[in-house]
C-alpha positions as a Markdown table, in Angstrom:
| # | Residue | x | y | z |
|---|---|---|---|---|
| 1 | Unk | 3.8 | -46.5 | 22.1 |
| 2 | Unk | 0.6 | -45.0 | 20.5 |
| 3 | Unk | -2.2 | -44.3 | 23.9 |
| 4 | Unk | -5.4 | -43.2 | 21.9 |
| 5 | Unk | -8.3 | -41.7 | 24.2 |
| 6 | Unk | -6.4 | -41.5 | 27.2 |
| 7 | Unk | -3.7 | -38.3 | 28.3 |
| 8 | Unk | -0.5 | -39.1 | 27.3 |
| 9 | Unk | 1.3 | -37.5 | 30.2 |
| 10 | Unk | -0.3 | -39.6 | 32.4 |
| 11 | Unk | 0.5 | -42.9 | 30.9 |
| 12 | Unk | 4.1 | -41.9 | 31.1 |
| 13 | Unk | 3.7 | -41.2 | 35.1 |
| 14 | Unk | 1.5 | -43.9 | 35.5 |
| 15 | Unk | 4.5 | -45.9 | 34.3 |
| 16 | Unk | 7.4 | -44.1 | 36.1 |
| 17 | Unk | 5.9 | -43.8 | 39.4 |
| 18 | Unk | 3.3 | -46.9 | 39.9 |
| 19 | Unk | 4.8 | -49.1 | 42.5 |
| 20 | Unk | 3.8 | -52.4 | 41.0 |
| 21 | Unk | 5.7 | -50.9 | 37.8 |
| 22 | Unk | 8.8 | -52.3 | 37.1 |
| 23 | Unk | 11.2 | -50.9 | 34.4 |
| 24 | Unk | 14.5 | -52.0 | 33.8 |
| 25 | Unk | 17.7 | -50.6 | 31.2 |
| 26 | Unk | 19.1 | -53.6 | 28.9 |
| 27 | Unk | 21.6 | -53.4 | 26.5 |
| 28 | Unk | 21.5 | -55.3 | 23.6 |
| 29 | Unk | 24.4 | -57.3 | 21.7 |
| 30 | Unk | 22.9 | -58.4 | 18.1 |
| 31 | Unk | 22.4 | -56.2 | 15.1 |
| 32 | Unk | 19.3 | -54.4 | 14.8 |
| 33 | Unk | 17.0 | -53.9 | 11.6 |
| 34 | Unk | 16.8 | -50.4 | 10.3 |
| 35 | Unk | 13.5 | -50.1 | 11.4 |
| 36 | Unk | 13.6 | -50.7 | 15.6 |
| 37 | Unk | 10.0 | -49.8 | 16.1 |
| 38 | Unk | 9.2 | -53.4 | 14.5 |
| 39 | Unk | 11.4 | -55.5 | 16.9 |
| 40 | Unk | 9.7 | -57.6 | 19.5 |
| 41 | Unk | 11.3 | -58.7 | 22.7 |
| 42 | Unk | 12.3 | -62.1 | 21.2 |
| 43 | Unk | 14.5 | -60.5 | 18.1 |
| 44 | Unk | 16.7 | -58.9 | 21.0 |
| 45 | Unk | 20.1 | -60.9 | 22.3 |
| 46 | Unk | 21.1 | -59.1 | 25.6 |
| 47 | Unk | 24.5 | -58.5 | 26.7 |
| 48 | Unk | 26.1 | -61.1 | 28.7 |
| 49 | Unk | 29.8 | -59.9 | 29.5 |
| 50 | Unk | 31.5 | -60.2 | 33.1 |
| 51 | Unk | 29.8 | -57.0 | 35.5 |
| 52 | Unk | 26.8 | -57.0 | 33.4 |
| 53 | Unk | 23.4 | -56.6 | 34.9 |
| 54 | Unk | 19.5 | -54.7 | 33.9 |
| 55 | Unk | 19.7 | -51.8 | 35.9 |
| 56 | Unk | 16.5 | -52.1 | 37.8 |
| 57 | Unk | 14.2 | -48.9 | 38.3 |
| 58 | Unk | 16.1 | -46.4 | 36.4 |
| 59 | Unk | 15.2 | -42.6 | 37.9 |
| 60 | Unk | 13.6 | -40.4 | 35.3 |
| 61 | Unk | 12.9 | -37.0 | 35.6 |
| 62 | Unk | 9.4 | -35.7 | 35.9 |
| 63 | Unk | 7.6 | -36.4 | 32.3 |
| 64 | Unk | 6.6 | -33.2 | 30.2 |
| 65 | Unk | 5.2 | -32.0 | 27.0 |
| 66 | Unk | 8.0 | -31.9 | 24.7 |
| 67 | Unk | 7.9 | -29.2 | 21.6 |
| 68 | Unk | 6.7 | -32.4 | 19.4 |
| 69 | Unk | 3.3 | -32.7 | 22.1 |
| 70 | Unk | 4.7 | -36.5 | 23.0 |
| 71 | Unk | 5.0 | -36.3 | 27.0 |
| 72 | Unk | 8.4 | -37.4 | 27.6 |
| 73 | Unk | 10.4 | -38.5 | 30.5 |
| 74 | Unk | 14.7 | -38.6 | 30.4 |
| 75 | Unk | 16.7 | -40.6 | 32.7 |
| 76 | Unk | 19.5 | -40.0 | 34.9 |
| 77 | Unk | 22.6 | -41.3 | 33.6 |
| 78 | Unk | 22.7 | -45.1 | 34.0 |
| 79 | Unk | 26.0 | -46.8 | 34.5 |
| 80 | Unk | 26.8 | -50.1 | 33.4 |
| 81 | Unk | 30.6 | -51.6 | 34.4 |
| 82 | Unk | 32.5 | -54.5 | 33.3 |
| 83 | Unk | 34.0 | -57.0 | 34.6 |
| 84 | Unk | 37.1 | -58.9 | 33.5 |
| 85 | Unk | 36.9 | -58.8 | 29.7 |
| 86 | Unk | 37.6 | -61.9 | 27.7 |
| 87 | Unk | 36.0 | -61.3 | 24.7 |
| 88 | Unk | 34.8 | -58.3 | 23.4 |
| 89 | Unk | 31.1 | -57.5 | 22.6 |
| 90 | Unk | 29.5 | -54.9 | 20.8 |
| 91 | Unk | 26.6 | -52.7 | 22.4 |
| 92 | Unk | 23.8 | -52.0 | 19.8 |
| 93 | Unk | 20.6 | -50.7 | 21.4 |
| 94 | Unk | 19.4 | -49.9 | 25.0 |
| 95 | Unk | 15.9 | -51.1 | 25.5 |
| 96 | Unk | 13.6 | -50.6 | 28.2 |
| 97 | Unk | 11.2 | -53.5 | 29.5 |
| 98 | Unk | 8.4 | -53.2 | 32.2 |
| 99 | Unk | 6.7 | -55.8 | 33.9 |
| 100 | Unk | 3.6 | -55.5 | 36.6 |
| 101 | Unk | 3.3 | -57.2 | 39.6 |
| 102 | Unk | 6.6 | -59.7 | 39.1 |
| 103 | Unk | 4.7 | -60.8 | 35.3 |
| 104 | Unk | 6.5 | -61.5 | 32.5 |
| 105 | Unk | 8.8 | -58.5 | 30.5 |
| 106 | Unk | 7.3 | -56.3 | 28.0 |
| 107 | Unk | 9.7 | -54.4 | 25.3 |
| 108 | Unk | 8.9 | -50.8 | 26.2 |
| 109 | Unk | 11.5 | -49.0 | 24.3 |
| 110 | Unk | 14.4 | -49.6 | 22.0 |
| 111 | Unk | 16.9 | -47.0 | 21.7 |
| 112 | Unk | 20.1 | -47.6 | 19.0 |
| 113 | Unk | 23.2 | -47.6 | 19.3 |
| 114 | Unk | 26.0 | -45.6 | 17.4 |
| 115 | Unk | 28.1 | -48.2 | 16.2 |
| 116 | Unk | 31.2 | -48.9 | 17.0 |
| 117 | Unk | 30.6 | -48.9 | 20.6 |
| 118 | Unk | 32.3 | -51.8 | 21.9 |
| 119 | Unk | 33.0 | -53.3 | 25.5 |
| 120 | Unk | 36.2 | -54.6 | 25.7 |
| 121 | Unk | 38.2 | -53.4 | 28.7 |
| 122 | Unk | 38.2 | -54.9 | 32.1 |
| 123 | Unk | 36.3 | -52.3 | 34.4 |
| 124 | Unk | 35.3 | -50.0 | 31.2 |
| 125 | Unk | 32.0 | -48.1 | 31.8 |
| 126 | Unk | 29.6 | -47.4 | 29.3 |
| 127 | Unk | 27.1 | -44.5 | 30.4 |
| 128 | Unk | 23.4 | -43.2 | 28.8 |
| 129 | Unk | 20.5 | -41.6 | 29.4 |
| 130 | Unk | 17.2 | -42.9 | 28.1 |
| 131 | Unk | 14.6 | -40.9 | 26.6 |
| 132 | Unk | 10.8 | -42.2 | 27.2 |
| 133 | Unk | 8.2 | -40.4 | 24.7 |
| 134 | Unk | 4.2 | -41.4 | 24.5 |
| 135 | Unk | 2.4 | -39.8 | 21.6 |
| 136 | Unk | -1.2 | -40.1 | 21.1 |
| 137 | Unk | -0.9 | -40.1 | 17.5 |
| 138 | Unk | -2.4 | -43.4 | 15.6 |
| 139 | Unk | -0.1 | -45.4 | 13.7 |
């Protein structure tokens, strides 16, 4: 996210802390392109297996100037359990989507995957933080 004109660390705690904010942790299934910071909401298949659900509201710390001047935010480790496993499916990214007020989702943040990380055991946990950076910088 490029925020030209306006203080970076205050767009990152306008988004972490407005109430009518809404964020929410996804994990995505499909391959991604080299080049994540192109994907729209659309090119991204979400998970689906048995336990799976967005984690609504993920905490995050308090954001900060990191040593690259993006104000960044981490978040708390989020947990995400299956169910009974029938078929196995692979986790590729975690992305982050926010909506306002109940309105439609809007791709925040895409965060790949090591591959090779696959769900495919009944009750198996898979466990991240997220990492939220706004730069000012114009792209």
């Amino acid at each position: 996210m490029s925020v030209p004109m306006v203080g970076t660390l205050t767009v990152l705690q306008y988004l972490l802390g407005a109430a009518n904010v809404h964020l929410k942790a996804r994990l995505a299934k499909n391959p991604l392109p080299e080049e994540p910071n192109s994907l729209a909401l659309t090119d991204l298949t979400e998970c689906d297996f048995p336990g799976y659900a967005p984690v609504v509201d993920p905490v995050f710390s308090a954001p900060v100037i990191n040593e690259l001047n993006y104000a960044e935010a981490v978040s708390t480790p989020i947990i995400w359990t299956a169910g009974t496993i029938v078929t196995p499916q692979p986790i590729t990214a975690i992305y982050i989507t926010s909506n306002v007020d109940g309105g439609p989702d809007n791709l925040l943040a895409v965060q790949p995957v090591a591959t090779g990380v696959t769900i495919d055991e009944d009750g198996q946990e898979f466990v991240r933080q997220v990492r939220l950076m706004v730069t000012d910088l114009a792209v």
